[in-house]
Each structure stands twice: as structure tokens, then as C-alpha cells.
C-alpha positions in Angstrom: -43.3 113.3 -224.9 -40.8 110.4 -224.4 -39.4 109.8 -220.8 -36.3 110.3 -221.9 -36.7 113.9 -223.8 -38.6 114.5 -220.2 -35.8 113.6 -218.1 -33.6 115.6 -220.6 -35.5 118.8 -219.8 -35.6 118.2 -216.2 -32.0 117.7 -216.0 -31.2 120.8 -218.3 -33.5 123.1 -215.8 -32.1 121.7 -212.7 -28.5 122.5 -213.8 -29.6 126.0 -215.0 -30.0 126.9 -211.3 -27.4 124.8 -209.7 -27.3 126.9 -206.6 -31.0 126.5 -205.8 -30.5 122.7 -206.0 -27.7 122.2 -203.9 -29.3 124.2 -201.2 -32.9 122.0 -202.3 -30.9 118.7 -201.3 -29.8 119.8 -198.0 -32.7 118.8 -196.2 -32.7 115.5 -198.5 -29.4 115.1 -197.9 -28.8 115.5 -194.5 -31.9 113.2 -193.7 -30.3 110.2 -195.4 -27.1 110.5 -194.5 -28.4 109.9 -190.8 -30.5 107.0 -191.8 -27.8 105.3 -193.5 -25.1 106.6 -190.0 -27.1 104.9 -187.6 -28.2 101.7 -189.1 -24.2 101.1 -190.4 -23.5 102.1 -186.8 -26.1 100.3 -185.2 -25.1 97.0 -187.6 -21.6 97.2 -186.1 -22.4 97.6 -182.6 -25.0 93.8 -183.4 -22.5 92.2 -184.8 -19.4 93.3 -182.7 -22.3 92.6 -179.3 -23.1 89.2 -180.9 -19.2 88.6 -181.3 -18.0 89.6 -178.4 -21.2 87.4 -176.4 -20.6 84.1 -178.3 -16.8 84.5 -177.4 -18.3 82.5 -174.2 -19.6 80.1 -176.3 -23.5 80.0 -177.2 -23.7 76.9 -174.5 -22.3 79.4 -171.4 -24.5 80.1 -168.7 -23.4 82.8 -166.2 -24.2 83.6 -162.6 -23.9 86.8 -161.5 -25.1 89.3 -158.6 -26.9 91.7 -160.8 -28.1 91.5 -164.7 -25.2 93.3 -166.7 -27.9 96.1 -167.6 -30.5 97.6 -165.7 -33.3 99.4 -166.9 -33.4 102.2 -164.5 -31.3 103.3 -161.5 -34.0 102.3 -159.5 -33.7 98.9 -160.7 -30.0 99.1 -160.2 -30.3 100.2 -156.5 -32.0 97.3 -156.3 -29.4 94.6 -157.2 -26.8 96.3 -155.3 -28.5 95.0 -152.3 -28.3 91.3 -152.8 -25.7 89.0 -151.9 -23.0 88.3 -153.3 -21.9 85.7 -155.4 -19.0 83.8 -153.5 -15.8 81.5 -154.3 -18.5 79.0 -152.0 -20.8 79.5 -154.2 -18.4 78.3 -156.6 -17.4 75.8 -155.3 -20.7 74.1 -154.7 -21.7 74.5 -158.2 -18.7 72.9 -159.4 -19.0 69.8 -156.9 -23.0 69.6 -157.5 -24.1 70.8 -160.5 -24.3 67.2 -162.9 -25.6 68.5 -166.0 -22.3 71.2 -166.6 -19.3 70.2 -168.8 -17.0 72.7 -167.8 -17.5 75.4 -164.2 -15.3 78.5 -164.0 -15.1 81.7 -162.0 -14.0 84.9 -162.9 -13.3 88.7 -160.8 -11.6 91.6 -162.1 -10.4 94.6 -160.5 -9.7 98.1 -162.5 -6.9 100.3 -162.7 -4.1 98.0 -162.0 -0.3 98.8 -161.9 1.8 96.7 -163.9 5.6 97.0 -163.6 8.5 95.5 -165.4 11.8 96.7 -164.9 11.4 100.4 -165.4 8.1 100.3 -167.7 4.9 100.2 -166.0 0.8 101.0 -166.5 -1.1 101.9 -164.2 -4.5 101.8 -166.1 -4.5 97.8 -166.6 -7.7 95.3 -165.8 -6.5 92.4 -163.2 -8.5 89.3 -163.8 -9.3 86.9 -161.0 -9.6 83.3 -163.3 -10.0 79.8 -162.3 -8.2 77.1 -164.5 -10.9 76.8 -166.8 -11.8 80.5 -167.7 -9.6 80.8 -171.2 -11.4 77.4 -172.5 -14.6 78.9 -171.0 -14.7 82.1 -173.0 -12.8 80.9 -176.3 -9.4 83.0 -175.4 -6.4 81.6 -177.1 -3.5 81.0 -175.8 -1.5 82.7 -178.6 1.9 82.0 -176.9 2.4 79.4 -173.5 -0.4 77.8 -172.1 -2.9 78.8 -169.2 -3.5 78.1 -165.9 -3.2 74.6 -164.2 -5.8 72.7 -162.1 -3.0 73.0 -159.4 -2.1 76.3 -160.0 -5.2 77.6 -159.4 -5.9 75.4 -155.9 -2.5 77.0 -154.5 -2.3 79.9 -155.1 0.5 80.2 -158.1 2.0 83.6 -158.7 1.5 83.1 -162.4 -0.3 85.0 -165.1 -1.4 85.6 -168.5 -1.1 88.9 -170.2 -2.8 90.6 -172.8 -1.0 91.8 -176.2 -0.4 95.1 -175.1 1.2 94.8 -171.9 3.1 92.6 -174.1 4.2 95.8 -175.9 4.2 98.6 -173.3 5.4 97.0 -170.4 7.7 93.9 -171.3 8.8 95.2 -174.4 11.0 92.9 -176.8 12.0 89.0 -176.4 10.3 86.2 -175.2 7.5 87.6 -172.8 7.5 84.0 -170.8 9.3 83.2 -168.0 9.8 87.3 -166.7 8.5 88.1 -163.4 6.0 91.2 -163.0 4.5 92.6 -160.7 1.0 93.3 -160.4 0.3 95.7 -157.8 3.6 95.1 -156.1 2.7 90.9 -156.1 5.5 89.3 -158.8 3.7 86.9 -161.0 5.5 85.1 -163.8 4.1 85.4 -167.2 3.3 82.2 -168.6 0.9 82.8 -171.1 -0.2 85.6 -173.7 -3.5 86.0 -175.4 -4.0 86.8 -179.0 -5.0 90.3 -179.5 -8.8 91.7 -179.8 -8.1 95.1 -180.7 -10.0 98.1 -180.2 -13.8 98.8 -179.1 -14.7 102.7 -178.5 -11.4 103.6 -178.4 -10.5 101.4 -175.4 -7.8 98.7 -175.6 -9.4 94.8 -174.7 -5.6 93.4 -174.6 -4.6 95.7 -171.4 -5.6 93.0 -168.8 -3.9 90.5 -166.8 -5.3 87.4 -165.7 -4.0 85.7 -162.2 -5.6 82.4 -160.5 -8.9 83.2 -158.9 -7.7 81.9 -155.2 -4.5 84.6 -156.2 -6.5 87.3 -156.6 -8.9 86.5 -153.5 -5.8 86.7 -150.7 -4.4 90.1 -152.7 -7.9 92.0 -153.2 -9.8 90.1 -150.1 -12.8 88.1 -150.7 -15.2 91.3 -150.9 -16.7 91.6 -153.8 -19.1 89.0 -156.2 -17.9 86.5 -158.6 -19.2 85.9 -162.0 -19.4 82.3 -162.6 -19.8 80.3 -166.2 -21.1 77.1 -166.9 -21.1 75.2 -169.7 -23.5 73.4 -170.9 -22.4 71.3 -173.8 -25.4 72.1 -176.2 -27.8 75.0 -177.1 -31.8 74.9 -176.5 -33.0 72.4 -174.0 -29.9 71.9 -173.0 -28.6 75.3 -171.9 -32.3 75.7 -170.4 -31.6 72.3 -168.5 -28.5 73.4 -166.9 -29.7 77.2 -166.5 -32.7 75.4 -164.3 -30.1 72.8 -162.1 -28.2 76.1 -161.7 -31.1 78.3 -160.7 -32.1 75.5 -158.3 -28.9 74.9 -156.8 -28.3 78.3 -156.3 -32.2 79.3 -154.5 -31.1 76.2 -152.3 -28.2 77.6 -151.3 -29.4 80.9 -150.0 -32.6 79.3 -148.6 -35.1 81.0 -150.9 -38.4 79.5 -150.2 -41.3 78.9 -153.6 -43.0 82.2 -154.6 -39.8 84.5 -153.6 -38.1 85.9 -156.7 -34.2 84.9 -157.1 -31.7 87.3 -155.5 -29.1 86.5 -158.0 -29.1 86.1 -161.7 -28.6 83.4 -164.4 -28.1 84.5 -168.0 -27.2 83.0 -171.6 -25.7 84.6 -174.3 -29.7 84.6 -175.8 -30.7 86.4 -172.8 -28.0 88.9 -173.2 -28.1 89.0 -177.0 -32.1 90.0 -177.0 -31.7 92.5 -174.6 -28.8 94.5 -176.1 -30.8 93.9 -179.6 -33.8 95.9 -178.0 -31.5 98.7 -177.0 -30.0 99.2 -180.0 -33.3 98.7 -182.2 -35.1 101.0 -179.7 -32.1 103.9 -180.2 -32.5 103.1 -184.2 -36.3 104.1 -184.1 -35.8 107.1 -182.0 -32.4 108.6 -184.3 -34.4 107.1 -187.2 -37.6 108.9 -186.5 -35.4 112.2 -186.0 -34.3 111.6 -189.7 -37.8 111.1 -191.0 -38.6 114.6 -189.6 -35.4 115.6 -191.6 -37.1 114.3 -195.1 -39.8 115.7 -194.6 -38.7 118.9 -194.3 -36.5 118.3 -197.3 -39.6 117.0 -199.3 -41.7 120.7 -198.0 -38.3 122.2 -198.8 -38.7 120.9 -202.4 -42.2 121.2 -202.9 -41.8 125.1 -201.9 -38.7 125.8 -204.7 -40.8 123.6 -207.3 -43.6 126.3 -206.7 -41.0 128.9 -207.0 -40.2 127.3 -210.1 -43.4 127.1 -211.7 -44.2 130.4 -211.0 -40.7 131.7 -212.5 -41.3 129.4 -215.5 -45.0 130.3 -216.2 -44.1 131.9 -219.8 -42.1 128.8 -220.4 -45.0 126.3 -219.8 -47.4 128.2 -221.7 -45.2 128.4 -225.0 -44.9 124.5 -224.8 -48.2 124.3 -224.3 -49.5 126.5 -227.0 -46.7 124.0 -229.7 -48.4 121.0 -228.1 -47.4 119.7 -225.1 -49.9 118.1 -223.3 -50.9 118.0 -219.5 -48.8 115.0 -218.9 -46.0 116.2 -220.5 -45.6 119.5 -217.6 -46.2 117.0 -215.0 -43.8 114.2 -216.2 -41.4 116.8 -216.6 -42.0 118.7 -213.0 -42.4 115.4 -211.3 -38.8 113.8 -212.6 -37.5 117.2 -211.3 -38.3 116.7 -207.7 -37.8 113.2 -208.6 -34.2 113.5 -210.0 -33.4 116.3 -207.1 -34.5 113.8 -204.3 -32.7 111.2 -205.7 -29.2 112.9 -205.9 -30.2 114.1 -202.1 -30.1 110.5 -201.9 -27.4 109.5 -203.2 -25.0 112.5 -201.6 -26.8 110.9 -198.4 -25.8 108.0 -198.9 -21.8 108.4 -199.1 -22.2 111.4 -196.2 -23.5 108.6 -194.3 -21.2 105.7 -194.5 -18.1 108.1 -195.0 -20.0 109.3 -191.1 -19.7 105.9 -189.6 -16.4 105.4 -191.3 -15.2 107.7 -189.5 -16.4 107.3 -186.2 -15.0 103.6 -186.9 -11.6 105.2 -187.0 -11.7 107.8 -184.3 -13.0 105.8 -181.5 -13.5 102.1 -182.9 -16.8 102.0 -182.8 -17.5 98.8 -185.1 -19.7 99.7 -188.5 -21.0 97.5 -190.8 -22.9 98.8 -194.2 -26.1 97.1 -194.8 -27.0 96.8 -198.6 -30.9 97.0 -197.6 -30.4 100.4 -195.9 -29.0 102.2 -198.8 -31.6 100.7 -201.0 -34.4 101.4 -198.6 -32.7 105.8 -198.1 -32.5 106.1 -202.3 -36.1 104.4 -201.7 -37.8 107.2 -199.1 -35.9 110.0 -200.5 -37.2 109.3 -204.0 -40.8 108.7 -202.7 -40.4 111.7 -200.7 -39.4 114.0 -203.4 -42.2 112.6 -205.6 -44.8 112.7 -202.8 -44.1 116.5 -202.2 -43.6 117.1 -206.0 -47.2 116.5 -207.5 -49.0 119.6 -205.9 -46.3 121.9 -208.3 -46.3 119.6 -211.2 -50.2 119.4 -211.2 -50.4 123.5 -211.1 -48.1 123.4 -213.7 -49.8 120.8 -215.8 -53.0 122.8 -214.9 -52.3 126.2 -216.4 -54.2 127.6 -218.6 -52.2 128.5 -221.7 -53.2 131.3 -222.8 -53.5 133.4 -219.4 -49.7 131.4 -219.4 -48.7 133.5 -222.4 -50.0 136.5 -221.1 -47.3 136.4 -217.8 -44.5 138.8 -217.6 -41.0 137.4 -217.7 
């Protein structure tokens, strides 16, 4: 029998009982489409992570009390009890540390009130910056400039604004030059940012940034500082100035040789390698949760091809008896569960993406399709339908024809 008068007959029998099959390619289904969910998902959380990291620029090393993630709240407990990182601190890295291009410091403070007139928010980030932060973490300036050197040493009551307090507090006209007040403190805006959008369905424009030593005298000097460095260069380079910094800083709080750091010093490497583990660790667990799912699609299959042969035993025994040979029932059987794995696939496939689609649009969770994942779901599903399809296709091939004949319709 040629494949194709096979695939013909496969086809023809698979639509005969339409009903069965859709109900088959559940399992099948539902299995790929969460493949294909979480790796687009996973993809855009990488990439938007990697973005949103090199934003400080691939040569920016950061001090900070505690690591940005902790492993357990054990851990966490932990950090909480160090020191923390002061405007001194600062200070003395700037003045000492001979290997960085560019020091800056940054604080923030949530749920700010912005007012303006008779508009306000009261749900807006305050940023504490030095001078140096928007070159330091690739901002632009999209309208007016930043901070000054001297602006930042006294104090100014000035301030940059993102996009959206831009459009919900000052409203039309030229946003420079008006006077706000941020938690009851007037600053005048003097620069705006260009907008970032959305991540999880949480604004990154509804900040404002004020001089560093202009947020210390309004939220009091409690509290740690992040502080960036840059080092001008990637790989020995950033690990020179990470080591100067590390040193500088042990010096500082008098840590003698053996005791580990009470503060910590991270890249965007550091960072980048860590979140990658997270997300790659929460692939393998979703994805192993999906590989249960095909299996049970593939047992699902195998159990209606059974079903099938057993319905169609009259069937195989006529073609046997004109000629057909044993290859011939199991080509044809196999390109069944074949063909019904595959269009599992497929279906999977657009369920997926048009998933992660919209996730992207109900809370902005970044997706990216990968063209290896869908080849790799139309791969398993098709394996798998194959895998659990030879048991039925070799009892089929294996009947004997004229005990075949002899069954009841």
C-alpha cells in the first residue's frame, strides 16, 4: 500500500468519528498548549529581565545591603540584620575608589503623593538620585535635562518625572518649569524621562526622582542606599572594580580576613544568572507537569485505538482476506495515532501562544514565541502519539483473518 492511499484511509476513519477525536486530542492538546505557554512566557520574562538589567549598563556594579533575591526567608532574615549602606559610604567610594568611571547613589520610597494644582497620586515611587544616576542606568532625558553636580550638593528642590505623572498629574503644556509637590515639599520639574511602559500590569513611568541629599533631609537618613559604579568595560574589568569595591567597603566596616561580607556587590552577570536559574527551574517543574499531560494523552490514544480495532475487526479482516498485508494495518493504524497526535499538536500550539498572548495583554507580562519550542511540542506530541499507537496497530496488523471474518459487526 502507498503512504499516501494509507494516510488517505486514516484520515477518512478519523473523520468518520469526529467526536471521538476531538475528545482523543484533549489530553494532546492541552499538554502542548502548556509547553508552548510557559516557554513563550518564560522567553519574555529573559529577555524583558536581561533588558531591564543592562538598562544599568553591562559595566555597572552595585552595592547594596542585601542581594535583590533571597533564597529562603531564612536567608532573608538574615540580611535584614546588617548594616546599612550609608550616603558615607558613598561618599568614600566616590572619593576612593580609582578604578570607577562614573559613582552614583540611589533610594526610593513607595507610595508617594504627588500634587499639582487640583490633580494628585498618591501611589507614585520617590527616587532619592545623585547627579549621575540617569547616565548611570541609561534613562533618557526625553524632555529638559537631569540633575546638576550642584544641585545635588545643595539640596535643589528639583525633579524629574516619569511619563505618567506627566499625564495624570500635570496634564497639558510644557511640564518644565511647574512646581509640585511631593509629599507636601514643592520641587520644580525640570526634566521628563521617556516612557518604559508596562511590566505585570504595573506602570514603570509613575516615579519621581529628587537629588539624593533632597530626599535624605525629607525621609531622614534611615534606611540603605543602593550605590552603582561603573566600570568602563566588561570581564576583568568589572571584576577589577567589583574587587577595589569589595575591599574598600570590608575596610570600611572593619571586617577582618576569613569573615564573610556583610554587604553585597553585584553585576548585571550576577543578577542575570540568578534570575535565569529561577525562571529555568519554574520551566522544568510547569514543563514536567505538561509531560504528565502527554502522557496521558498518548494512554488516552492508545486506549480509543484499541477501541478502534476492536470496532473495526470485520473491516481489517476483509482487507486482509483482498490482500493487504501486515504492514499495510499497521501503517495505516499507526498514521492514525500519528495524524491525531499531530493535530493535538498543532491545536496546542495556537492554544498556547494565543495563552501567553493574552496574559501579555491582561497584565503585561512580556512573551516572546520561540520557533524551537513549537517545533520541539509538534515533535513530542507526534512521538508520543506514535509511541502509544504501536501496541493497537500491531494487534491489528496481527489478526488472524479468518477468525477476523468470523466477528460480529
Amino acid at each position: 500500500m502507498l503512504f499516501t492511499e494509507a494516510l488517505k484511509l486514516a484520515l477518512q476513519s478519523l473523520w468518520a468519528n469526529k467526536m471521538r477525536t476531538i475528545l482523543t486530542l484533549l489530553g494532546m492538546v492541552i499538554g502542548v498548549a502548556s509547553v508552548i505557554m510557559v516557554v513563550t512566557l518564560t522567553n519574555g520574562a529573559k529577555a524583558f529581565v536581561t533588558t531591564k538589567i543592562n538598562t544599568y549598563g553591562a559595566s555597572v556594579v552595585t552595592i547594596s545591603k542585601q542581594p535583590q533575591f533571597s533564597n529562603n526567608i531564612e536567608e532573608y532574615l538574615d540580611f535584614q540584620k546588617r548594616k546599612d549602606v550609608t550616603i558615607d559610604d558613598y561618599r568614600a567610594i566616590l572619593d576612593e575608589c580609582k578604578s570607577c568611571v562614573s559613582v552614583g547613589a540611589s533610594r526610593s520610597a513607595q507610595n508617594g503623593k504627588i500634587v499639582y494644582q487640583t490633580k494628585s497620586t498618591t501611589d507614585s515611587t520617590v527616587r532619592g538620585w545623585t547627579w549621575t544616576m540617569p547616565a548611570l542606568s541609561n534613562m533618557n532625558v526625553e524632555t529638559g535635562r537631569g540633575f546638576t553636580e550642584v544641585e545635588d550638593e545643595h539640596s535643589a528642590h528639583v525633579a524629574i518625572i516619569g511619563c505618567d505623572i506627566v499625564d495624570k498629574v500635570l496634564g497639558g503644556g510644557d511640564p518644565l518649569g511647574k512646581e509640585i509637590r511631593v509629599n507636601g515639599a514643592p520641587y520644580t520639574v525640570v526634566g521628563v524621562s521617556e516612557c518604559q511602559g508596562k511590566m505585570m500590569g504595573q506602570s514603570m513611568d509613575n516615579w519621581v526622582a529628587i537629588p539624593l541629599t533632597s530626599f535624605l533631609q525629607g525621609y531622614g537618613s534611615q534606611g540603605s542606599l543602593t550605590i552603582y559604579a561603573d566600570a568602563g568595560g566588561g570581564g576583568a574589568v568589572i571584576d577589577e572594580v567589583s574587587d577595589e569595591l569589595r575591599v574598600l567597603m570590608r575596610a570600611r566596616r572593619h571586617l577582618p580576613p576569613g569573615k564573610p561580607d556583610t554587604f553585597t556587590v553585584d553585576t548585571s552577570a550576577t543578577l542575570l544568572n540568578m534570575l535565569s536559574k529561577v525562571l529555568n527551574n519554574f520551566g522544568a517543574v510547569v514543563a514536567a507537569i505538561a509531560a504528565v499531560s502527554l502522557v496521558i494523552g498518548g494512554i488516552v490514544i492508545m486506549n480509543i485505538m484499541l477501541v478502534s480495532v476492536t470496532e473495526r475487526t470485520r473491516e481489517i479482516g476483509v482487507r486482509k482476506a483482498l490482500g493487504a498485508r501486515r504492514k499495510d494495518i499497521l501503517l495505516q493504524f499507526l498514521i492514525e495515532s500519528g495524524a491525531m497526535s499531530l493535530a493535538g499538536g498543532l491545536i496546542g500550539v495556537f492554544a498556547g501562544i494565543a495563552a501567553a498572548k493574552v496574559i501579555t495583554l491582561v497584565i503585561s507580562f512580556p512573551s516572546v514565541v520561540a520557533l524551537w519550542s513549537i517545533l520541539l511540542g509538534l515533535f513530542v506530541a507526534t512521538a508520543v502519539g506514535l509511541f502509544f499507537g504501536v501496541y493497537p496497530a500491531y494487534k491489528a496488523a496481527s489478526l488472524d483473518p479468518i477468525t477476523a471474518l468470523r466477528a460480529e459487526l
